[in-house]
N, C-alpha and C positions, 0 to 999 in steps of 0.2 A: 954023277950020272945025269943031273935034272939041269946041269949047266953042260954039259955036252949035246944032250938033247933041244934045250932051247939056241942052243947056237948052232947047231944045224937047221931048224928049224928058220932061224931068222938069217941067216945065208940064203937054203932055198926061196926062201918068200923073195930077198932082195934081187938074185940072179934070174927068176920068174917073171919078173915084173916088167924088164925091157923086152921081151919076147913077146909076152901079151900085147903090149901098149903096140907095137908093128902091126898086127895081125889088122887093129882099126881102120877102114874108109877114113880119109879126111869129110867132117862134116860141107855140105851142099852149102847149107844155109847156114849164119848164126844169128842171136840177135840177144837184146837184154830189157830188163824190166826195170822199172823205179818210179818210186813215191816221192814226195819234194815234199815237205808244209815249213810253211814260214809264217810268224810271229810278230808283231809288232809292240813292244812295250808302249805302254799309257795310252795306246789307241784300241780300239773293237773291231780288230782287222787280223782273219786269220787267213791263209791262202793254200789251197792244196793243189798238187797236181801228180797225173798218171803220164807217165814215160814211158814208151816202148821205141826200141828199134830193132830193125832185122837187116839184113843185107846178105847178097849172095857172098862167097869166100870168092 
């Protein structure tokens, strides 16, 4: 009974899922984050950096 149940369960969830994802706006905008740090062995040089970019779709 607890495997008949769980496999209905995970059917529904799976046949749910492309219905939902439709219903979404394609996003306007996107963009992304990112850190860099670099290292140099036997020297006293560390180097960080902040990343961002956006761009319309």
């Amino acid at each position: 009974m607890k495997t008949i149940l769980l496999s209905t369960a995970a059917i529904a969830m799976f046949t749910a899922a492309p219905a939902m994802a439709q219903s979404w706006p394609a996003p306007e905008y996107y963009g992304s984050l990112g850190y860099s740090h670099m290292e140099a062995d036997g020297a006293d040089v560390e180097l960080g950096a902040i990343t961002g970019r956006s761009a319309p779709s």
